[in-house]
Each structure stands twice: as structure tokens, then as C-alpha cells.
PDB file of N, H, CA, C and O in Angstrom:
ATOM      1  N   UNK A   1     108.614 135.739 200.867  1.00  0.00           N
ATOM      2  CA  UNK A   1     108.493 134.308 200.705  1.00  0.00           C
ATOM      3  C   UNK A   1     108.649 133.932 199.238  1.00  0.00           C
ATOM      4  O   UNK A   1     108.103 134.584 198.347  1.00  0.00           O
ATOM      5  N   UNK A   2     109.431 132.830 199.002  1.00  0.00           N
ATOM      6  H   UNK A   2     109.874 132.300 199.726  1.00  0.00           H
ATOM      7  CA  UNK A   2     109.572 132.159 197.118  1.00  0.00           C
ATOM      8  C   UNK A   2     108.854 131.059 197.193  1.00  0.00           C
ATOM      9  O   UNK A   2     109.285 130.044 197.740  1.00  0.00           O
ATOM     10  N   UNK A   3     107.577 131.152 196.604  1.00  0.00           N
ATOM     11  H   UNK A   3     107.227 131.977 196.159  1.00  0.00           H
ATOM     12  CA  UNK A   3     107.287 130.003 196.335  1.00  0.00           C
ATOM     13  C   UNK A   3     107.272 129.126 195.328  1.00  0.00           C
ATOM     14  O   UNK A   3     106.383 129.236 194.483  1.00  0.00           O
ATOM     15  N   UNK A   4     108.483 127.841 195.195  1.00  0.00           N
ATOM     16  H   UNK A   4     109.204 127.752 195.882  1.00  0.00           H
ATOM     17  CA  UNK A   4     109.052 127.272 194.088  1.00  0.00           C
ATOM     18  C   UNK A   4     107.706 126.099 193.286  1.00  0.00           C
ATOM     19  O   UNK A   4     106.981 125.385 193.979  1.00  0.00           O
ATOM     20  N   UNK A   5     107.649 126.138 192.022  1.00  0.00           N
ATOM     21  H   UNK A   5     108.238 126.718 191.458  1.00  0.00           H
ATOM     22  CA  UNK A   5     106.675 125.287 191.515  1.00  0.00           C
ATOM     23  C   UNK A   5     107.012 124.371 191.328  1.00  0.00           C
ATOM     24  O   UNK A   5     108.118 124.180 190.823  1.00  0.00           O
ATOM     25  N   UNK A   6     105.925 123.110 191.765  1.00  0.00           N
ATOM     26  H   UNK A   6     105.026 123.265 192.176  1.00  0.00           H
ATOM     27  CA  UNK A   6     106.911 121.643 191.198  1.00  0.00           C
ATOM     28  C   UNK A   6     106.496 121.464 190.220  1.00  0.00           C
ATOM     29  O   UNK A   6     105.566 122.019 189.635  1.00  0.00           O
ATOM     30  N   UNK A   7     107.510 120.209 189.771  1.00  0.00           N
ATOM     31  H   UNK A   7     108.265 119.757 190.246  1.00  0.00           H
ATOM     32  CA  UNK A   7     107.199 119.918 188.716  1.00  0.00           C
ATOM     33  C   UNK A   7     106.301 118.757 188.292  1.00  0.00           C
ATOM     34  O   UNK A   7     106.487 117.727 188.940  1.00  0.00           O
ATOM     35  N   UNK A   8     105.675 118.723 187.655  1.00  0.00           N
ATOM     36  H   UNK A   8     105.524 119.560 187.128  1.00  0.00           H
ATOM     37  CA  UNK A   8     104.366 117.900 187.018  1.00  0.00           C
ATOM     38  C   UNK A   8     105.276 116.274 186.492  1.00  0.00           C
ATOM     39  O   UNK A   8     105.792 116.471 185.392  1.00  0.00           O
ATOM     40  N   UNK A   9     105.508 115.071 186.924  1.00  0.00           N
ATOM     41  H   UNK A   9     105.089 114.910 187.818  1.00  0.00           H
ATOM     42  CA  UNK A   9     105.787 114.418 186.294  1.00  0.00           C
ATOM     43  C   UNK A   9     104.776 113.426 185.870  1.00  0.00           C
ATOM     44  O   UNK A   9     104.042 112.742 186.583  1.00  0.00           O
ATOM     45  N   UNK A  10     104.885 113.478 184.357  1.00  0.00           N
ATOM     46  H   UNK A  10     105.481 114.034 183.778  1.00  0.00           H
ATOM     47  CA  UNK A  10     103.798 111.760 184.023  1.00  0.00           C
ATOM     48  C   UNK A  10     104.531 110.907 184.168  1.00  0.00           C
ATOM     49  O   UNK A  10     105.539 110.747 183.479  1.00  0.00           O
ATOM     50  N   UNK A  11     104.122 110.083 185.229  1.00  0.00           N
ATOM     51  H   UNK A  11     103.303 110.213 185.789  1.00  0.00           H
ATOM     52  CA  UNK A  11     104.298 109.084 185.659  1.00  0.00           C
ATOM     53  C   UNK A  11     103.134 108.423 186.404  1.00  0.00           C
ATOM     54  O   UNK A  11     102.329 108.839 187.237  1.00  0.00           O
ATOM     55  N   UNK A  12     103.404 106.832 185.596  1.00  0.00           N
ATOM     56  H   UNK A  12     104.058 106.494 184.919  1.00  0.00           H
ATOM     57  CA  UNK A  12     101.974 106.261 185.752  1.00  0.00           C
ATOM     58  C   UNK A  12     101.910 105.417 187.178  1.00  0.00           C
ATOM     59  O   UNK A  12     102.671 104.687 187.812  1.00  0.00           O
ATOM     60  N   UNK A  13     100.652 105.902 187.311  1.00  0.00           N
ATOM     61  H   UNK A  13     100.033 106.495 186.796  1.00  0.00           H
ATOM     62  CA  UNK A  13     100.711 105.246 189.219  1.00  0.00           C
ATOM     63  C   UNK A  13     100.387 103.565 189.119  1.00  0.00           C
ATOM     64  O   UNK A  13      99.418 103.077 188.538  1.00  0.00           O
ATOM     65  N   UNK A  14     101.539 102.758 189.897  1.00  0.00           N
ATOM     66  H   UNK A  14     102.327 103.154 190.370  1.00  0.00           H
ATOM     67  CA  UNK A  14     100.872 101.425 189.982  1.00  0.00           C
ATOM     68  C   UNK A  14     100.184 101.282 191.421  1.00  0.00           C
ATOM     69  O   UNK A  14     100.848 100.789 192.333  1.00  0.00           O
ATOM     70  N   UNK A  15      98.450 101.834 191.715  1.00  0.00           N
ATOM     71  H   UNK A  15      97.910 102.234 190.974  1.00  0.00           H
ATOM     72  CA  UNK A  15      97.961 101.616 192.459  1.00  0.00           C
ATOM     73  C   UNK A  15      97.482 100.407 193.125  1.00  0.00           C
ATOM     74  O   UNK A  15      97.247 100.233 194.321  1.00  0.00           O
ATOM     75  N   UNK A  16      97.373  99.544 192.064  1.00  0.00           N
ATOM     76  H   UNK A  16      97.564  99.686 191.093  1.00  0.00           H
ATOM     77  CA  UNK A  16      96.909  98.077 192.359  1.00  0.00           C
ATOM     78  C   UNK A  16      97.906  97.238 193.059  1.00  0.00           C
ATOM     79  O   UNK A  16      97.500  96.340 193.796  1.00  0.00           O
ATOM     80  N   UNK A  17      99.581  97.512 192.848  1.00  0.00           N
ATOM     81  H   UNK A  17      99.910  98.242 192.249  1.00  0.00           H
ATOM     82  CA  UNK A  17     100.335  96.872 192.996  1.00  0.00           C
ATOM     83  C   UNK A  17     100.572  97.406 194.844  1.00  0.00           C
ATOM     84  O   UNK A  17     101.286  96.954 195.740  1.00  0.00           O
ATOM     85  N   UNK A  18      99.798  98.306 194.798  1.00  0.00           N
ATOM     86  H   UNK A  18      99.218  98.674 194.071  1.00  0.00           H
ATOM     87  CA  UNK A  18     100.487  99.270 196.439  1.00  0.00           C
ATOM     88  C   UNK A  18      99.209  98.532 197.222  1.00  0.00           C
ATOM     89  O   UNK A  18      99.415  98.041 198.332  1.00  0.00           O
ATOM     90  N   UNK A  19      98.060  98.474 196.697  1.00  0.00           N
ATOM     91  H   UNK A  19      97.892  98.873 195.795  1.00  0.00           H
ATOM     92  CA  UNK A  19      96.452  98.009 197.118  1.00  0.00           C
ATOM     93  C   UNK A  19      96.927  96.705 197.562  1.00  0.00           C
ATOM     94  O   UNK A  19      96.724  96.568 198.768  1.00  0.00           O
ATOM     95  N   UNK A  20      97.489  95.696 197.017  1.00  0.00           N
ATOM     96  H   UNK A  20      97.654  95.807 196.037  1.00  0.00           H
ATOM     97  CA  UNK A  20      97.776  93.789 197.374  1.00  0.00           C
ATOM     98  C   UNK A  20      99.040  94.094 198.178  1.00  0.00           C
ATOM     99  O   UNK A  20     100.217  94.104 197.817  1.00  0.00           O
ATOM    100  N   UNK A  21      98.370  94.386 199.594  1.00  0.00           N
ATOM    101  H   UNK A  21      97.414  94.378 199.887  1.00  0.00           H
ATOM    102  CA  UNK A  21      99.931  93.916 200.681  1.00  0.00           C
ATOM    103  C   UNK A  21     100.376  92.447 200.844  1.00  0.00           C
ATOM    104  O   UNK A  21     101.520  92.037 201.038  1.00  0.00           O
ATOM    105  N   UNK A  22      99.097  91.655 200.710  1.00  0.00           N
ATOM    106  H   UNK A  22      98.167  91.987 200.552  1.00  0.00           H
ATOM    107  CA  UNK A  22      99.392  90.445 201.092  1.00  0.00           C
ATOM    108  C   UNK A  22      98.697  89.830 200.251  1.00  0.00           C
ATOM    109  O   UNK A  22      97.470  89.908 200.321  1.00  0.00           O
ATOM    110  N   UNK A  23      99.358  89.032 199.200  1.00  0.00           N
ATOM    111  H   UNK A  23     100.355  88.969 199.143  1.00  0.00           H
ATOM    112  CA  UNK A  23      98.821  88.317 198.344  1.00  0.00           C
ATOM    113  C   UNK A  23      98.759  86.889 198.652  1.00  0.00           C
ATOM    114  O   UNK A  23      99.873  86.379 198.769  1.00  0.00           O
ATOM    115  N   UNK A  24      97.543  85.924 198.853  1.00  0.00           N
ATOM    116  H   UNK A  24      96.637  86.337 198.757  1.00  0.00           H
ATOM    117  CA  UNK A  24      97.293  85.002 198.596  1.00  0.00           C
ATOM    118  C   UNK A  24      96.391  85.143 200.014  1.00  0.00           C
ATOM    119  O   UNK A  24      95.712  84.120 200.100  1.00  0.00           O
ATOM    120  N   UNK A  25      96.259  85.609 200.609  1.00  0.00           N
ATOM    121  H   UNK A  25      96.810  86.440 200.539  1.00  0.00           H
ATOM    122  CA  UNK A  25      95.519  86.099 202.599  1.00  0.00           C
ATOM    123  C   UNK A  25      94.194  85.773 202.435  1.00  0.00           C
ATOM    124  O   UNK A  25      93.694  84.850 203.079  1.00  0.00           O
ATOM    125  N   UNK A  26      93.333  86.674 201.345  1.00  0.00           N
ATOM    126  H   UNK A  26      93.739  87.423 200.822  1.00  0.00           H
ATOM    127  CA  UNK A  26      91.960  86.587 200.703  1.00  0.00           C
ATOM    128  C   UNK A  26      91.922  85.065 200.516  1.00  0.00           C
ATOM    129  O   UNK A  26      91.397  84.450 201.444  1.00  0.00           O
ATOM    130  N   UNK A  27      92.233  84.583 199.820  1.00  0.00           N
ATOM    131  H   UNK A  27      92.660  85.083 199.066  1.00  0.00           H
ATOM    132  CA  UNK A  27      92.055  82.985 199.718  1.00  0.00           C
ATOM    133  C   UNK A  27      92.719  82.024 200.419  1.00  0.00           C
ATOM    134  O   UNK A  27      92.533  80.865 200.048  1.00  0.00           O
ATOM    135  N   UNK A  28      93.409  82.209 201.292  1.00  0.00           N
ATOM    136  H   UNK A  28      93.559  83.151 201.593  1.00  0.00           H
ATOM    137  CA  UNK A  28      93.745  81.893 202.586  1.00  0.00           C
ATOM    138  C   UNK A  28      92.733  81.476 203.971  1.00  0.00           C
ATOM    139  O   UNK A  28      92.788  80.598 204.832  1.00  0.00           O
ATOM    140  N   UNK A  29      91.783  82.634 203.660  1.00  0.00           N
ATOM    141  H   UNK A  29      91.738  83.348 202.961  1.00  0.00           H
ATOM    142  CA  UNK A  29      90.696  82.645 204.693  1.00  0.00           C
ATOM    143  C   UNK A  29      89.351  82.554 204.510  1.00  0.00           C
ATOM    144  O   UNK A  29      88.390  82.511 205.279  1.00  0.00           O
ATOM    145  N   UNK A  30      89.520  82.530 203.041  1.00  0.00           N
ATOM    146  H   UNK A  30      90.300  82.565 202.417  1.00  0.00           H
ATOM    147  CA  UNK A  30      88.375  81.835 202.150  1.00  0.00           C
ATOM    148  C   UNK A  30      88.251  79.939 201.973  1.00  0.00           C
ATOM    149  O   UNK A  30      87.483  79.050 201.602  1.00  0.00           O
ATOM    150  N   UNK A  31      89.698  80.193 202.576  1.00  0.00           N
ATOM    151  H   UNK A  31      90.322  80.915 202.877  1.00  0.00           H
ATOM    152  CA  UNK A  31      89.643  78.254 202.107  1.00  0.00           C
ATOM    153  C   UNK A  31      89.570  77.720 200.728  1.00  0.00           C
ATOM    154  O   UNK A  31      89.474  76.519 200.475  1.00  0.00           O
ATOM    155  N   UNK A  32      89.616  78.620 199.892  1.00  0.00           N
ATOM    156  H   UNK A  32      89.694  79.595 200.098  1.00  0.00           H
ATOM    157  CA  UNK A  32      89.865  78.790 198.256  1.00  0.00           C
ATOM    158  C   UNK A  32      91.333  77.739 197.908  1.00  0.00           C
ATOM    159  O   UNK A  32      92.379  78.113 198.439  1.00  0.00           O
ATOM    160  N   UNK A  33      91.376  76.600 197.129  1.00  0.00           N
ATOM    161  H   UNK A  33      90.527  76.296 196.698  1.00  0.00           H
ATOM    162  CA  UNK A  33      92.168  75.989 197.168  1.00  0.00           C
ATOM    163  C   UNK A  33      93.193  76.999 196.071  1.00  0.00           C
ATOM    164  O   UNK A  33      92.608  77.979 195.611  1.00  0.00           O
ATOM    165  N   UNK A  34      94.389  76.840 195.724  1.00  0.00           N
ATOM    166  H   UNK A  34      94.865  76.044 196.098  1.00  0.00           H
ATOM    167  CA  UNK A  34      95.644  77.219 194.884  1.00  0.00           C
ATOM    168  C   UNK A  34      95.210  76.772 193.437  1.00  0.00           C
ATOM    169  O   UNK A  34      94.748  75.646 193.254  1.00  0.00           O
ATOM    170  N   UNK A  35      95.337  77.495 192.621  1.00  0.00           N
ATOM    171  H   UNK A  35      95.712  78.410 192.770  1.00  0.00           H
ATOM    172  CA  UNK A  35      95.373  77.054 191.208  1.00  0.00           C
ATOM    173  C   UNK A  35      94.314  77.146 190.739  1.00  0.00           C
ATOM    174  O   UNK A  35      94.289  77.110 189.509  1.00  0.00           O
ATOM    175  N   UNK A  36      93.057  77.296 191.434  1.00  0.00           N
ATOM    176  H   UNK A  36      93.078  77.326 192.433  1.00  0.00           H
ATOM    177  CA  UNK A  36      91.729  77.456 191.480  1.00  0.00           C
ATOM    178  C   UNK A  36      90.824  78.722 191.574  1.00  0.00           C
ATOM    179  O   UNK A  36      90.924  79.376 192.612  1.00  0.00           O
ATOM    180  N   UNK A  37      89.596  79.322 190.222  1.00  0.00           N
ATOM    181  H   UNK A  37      89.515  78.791 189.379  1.00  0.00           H
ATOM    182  CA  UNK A  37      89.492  80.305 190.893  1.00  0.00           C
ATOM    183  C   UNK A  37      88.606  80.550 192.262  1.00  0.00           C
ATOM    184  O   UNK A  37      87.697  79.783 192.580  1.00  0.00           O
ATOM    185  N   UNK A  38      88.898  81.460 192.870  1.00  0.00           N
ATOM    186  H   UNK A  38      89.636  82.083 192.611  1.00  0.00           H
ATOM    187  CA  UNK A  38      87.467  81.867 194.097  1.00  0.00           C
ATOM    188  C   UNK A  38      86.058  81.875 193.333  1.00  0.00           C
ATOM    189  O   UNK A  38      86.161  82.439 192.244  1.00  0.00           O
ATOM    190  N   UNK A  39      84.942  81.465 193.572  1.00  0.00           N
ATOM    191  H   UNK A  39      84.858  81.006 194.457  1.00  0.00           H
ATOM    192  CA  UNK A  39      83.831  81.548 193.276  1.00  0.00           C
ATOM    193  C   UNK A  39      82.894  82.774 193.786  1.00  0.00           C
ATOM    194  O   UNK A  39      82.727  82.980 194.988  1.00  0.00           O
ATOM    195  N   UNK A  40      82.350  83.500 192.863  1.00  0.00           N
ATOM    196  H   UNK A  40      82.486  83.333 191.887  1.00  0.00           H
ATOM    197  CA  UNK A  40      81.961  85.034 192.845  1.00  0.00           C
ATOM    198  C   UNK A  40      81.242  84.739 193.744  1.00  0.00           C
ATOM    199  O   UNK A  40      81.473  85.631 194.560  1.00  0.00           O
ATOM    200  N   UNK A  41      80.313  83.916 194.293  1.00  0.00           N
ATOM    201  H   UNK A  41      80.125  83.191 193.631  1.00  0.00           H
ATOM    202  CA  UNK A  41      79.317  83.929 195.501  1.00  0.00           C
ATOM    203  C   UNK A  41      79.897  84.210 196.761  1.00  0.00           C
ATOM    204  O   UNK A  41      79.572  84.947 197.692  1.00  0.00           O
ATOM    205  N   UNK A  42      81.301  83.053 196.451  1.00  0.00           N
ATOM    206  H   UNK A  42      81.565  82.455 195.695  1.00  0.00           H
ATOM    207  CA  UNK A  42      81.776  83.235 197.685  1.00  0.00           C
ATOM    208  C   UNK A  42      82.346  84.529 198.336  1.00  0.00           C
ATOM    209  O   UNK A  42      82.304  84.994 199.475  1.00  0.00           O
ATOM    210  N   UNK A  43      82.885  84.915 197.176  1.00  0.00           N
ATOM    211  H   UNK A  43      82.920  84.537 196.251  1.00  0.00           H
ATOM    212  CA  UNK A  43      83.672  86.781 197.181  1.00  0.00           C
ATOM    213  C   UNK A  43      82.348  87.404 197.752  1.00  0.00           C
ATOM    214  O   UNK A  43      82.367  87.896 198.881  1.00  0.00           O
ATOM    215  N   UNK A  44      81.251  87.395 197.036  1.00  0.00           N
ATOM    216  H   UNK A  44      81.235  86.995 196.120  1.00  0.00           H
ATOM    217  CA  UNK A  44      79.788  88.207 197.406  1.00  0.00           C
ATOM    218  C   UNK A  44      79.954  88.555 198.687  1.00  0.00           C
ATOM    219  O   UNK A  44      80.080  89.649 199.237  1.00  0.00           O
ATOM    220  N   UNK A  45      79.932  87.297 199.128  1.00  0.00           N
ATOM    221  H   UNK A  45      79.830  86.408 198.681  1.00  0.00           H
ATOM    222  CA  UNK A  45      79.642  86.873 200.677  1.00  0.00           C
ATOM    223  C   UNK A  45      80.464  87.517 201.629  1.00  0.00           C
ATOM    224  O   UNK A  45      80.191  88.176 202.632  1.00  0.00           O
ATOM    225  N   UNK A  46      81.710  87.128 201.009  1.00  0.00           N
ATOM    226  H   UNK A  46      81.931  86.592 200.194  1.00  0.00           H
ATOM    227  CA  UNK A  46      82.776  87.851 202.015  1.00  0.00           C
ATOM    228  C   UNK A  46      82.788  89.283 202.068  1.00  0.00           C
ATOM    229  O   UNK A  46      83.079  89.911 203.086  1.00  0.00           O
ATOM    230  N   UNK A  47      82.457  89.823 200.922  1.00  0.00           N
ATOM    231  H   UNK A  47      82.220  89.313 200.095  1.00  0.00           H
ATOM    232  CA  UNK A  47      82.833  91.471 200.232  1.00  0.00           C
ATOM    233  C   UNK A  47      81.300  91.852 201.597  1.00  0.00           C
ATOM    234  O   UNK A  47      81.355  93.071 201.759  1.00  0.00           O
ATOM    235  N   UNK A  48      80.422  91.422 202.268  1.00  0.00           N
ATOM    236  H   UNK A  48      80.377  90.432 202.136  1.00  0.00           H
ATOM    237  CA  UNK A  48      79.442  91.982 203.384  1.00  0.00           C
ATOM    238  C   UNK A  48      79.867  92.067 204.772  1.00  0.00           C
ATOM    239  O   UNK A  48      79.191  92.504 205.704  1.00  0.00           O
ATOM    240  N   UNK A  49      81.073  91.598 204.824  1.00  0.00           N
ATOM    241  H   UNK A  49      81.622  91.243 204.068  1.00  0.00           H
ATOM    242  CA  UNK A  49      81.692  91.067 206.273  1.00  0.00           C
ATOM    243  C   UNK A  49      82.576  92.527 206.573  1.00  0.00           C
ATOM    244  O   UNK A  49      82.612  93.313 205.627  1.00  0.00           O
ATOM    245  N   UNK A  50      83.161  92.853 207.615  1.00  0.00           N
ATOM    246  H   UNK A  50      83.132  92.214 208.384  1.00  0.00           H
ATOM    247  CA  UNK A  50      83.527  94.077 207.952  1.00  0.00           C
ATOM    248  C   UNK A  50      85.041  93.264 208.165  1.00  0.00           C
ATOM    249  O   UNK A  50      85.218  92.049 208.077  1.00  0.00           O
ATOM    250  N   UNK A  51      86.008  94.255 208.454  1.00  0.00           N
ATOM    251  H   UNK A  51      85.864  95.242 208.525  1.00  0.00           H
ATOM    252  CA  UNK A  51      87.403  93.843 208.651  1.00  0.00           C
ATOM    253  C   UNK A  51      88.004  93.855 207.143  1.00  0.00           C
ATOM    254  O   UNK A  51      87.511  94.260 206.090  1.00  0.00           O
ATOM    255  N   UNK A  52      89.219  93.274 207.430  1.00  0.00           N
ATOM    256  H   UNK A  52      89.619  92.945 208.285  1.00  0.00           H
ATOM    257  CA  UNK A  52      90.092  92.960 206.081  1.00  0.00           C
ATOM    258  C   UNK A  52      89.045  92.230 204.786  1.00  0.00           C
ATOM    259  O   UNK A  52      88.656  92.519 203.654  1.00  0.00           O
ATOM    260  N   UNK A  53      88.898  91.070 205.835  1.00  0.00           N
ATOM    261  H   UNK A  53      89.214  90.836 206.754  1.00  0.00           H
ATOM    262  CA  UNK A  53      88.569  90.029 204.664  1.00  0.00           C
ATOM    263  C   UNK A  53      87.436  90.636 204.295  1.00  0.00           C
ATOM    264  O   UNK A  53      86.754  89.702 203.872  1.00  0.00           O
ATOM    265  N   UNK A  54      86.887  91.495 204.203  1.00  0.00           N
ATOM    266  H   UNK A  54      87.441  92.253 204.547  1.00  0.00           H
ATOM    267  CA  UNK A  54      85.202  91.963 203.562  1.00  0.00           C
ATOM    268  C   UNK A  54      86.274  93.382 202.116  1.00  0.00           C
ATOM    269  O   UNK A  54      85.958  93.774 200.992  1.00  0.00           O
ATOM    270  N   UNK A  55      87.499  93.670 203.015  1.00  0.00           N
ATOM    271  H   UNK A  55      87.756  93.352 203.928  1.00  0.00           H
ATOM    272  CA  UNK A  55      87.870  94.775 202.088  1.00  0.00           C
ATOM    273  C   UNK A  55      88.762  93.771 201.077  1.00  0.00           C
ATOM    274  O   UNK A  55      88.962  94.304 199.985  1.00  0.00           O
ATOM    275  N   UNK A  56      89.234  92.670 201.191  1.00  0.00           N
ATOM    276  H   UNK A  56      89.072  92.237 202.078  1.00  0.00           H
ATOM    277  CA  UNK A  56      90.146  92.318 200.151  1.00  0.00           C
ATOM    278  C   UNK A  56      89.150  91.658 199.474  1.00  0.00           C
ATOM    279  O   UNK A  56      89.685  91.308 198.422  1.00  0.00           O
ATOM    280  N   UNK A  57      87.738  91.199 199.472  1.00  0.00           N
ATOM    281  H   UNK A  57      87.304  91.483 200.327  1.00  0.00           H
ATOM    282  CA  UNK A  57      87.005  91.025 198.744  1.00  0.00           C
ATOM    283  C   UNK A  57      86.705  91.799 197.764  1.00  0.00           C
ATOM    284  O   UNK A  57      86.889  91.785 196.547  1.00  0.00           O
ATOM    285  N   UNK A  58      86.113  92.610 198.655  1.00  0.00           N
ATOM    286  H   UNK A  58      85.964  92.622 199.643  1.00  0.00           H
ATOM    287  CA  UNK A  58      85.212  93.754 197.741  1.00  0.00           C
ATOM    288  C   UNK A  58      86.657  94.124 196.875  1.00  0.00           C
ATOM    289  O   UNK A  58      86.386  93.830 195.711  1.00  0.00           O
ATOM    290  N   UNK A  59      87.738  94.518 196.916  1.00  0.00           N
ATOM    291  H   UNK A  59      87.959  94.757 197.861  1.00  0.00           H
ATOM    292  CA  UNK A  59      89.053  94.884 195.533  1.00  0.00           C
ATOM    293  C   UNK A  59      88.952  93.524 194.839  1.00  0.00           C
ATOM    294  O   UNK A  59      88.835  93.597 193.616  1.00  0.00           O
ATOM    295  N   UNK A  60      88.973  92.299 195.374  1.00  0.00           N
ATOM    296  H   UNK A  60      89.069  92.240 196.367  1.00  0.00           H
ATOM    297  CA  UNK A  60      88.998  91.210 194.137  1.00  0.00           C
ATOM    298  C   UNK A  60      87.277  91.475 193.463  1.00  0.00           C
ATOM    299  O   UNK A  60      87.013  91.246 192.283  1.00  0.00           O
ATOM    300  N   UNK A  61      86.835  91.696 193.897  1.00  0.00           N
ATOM    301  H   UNK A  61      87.049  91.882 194.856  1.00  0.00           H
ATOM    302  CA  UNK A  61      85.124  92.077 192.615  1.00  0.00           C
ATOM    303  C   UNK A  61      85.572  93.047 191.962  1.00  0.00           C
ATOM    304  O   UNK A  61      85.290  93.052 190.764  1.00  0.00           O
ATOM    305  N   UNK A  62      86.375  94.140 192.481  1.00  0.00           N
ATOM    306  H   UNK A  62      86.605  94.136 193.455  1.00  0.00           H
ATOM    307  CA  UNK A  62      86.797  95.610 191.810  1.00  0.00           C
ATOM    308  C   UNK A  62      87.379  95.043 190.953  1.00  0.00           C
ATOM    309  O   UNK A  62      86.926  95.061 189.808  1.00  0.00           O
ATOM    310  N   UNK A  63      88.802  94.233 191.322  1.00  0.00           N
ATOM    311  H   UNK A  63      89.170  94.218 192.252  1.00  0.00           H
ATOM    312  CA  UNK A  63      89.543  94.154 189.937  1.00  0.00           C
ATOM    313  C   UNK A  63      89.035  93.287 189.052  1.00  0.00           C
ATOM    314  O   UNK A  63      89.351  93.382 187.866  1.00  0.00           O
ATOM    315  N   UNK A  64      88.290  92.444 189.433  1.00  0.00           N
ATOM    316  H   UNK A  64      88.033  92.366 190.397  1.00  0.00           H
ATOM    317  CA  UNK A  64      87.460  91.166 188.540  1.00  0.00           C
ATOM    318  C   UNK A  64      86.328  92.126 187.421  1.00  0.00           C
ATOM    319  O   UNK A  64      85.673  91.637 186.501  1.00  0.00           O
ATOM    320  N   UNK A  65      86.345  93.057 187.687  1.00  0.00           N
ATOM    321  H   UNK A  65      86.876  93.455 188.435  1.00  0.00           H
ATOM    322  CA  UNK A  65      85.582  93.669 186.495  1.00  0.00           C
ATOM    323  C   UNK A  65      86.206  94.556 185.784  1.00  0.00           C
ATOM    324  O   UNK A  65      85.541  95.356 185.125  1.00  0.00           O
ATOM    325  N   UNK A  66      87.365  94.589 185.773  1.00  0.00           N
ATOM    326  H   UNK A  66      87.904  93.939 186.308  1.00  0.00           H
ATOM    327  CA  UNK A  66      88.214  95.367 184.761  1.00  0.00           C
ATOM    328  C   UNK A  66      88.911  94.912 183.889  1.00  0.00           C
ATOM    329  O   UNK A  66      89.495  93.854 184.123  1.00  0.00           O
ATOM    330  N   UNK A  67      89.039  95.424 182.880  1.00  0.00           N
ATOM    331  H   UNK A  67      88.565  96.283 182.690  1.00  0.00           H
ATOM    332  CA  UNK A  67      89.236  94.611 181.308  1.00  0.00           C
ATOM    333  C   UNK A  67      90.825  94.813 181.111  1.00  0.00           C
ATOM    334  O   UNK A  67      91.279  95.947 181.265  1.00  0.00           O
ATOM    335  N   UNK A  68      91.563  93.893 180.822  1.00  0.00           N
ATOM    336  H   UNK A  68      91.194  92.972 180.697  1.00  0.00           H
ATOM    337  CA  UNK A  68      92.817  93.535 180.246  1.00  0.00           C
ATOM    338  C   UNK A  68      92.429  95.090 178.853  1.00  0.00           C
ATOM    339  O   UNK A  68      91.440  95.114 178.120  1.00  0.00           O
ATOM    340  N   UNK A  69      93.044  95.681 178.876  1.00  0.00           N
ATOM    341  H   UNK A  69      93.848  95.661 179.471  1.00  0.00           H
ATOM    342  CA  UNK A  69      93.421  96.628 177.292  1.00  0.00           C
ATOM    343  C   UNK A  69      94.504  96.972 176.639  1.00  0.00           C
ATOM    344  O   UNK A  69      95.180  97.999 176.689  1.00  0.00           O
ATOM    345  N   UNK A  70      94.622  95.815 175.896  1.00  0.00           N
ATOM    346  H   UNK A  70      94.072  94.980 175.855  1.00  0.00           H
ATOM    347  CA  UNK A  70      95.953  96.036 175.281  1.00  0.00           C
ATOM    348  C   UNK A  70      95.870  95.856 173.296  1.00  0.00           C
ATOM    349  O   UNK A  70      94.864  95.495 172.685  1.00  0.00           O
ATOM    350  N   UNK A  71      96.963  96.156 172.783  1.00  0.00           N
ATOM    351  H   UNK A  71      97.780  96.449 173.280  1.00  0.00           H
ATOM    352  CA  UNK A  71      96.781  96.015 171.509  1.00  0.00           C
ATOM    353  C   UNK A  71      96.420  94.603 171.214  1.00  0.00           C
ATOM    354  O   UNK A  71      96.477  93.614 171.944  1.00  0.00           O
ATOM    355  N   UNK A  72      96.042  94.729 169.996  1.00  0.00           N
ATOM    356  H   UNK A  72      95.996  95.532 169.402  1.00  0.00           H
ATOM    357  CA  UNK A  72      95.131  93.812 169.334  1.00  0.00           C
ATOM    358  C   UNK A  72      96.255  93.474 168.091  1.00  0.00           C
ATOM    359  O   UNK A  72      95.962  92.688 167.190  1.00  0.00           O
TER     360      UNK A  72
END
């Protein structure tokens, strides 16, 4: 048997972009008007509910706490 090694590429994963199948759905069914943000209570609320809308919550709290890092 040959067993061939792969190869290691760096390459940076866009996970977030694969995570949002359907963008705008979460506030769709939130009743969240356009242009406006969602209100963290309301996310709270939803992020306890089972199904989609409890999981596209709980990722908008995920990404809502992660910091922009870029040069200065």
C-alpha cells in the first residue's frame, strides 16, 4: 500500500460566510424592521426557542460579540 501525504494548505476558512444560508430569515421572523438593529432582549429570547430561529439567534449573539481587528 502507498500512502500519499497531503498537502497542508494555509488557507483561511470563511466559516461565517458558510454559517448565514439565509440572510435576512432571523429578522424576518423576529419582525425586526430593515435598517434597524434587532434588540439584544429580543435575540435573548429567541436564542431559548428550539428550531432554526433559536439557532440563528444564538450565531447573531455569537457574532455580536466579536471584535472588528484590523489595523489601526
Amino acid at each position: 500500500m502507498v500512502f500519499l501525504a497531503r498537502k497542508k494548505t494555509k488557507k483561511k476558512k470563511k466559516w461565517i460566510q458558510g454559517a448565514i444560508k439565509k440572510p435576512g430569515s432571523l429578522r424576518k421572523t423576529l419582525g425586526a424592521k430593515k435598517g434597524e438593529p434587532i434588540p439584544k432582549k429580543k435575540l435573548q429570547a429567541a436564542a431559548k426557542k428550539g428550531g432554526k430561529t433559536g439557532q440563528r439567534a444564538r450565531l447573531a449573539l455569537t457574532l455580536g460579540k466579536m471584535k472588528k481587528r484590523g489595523k489601526k
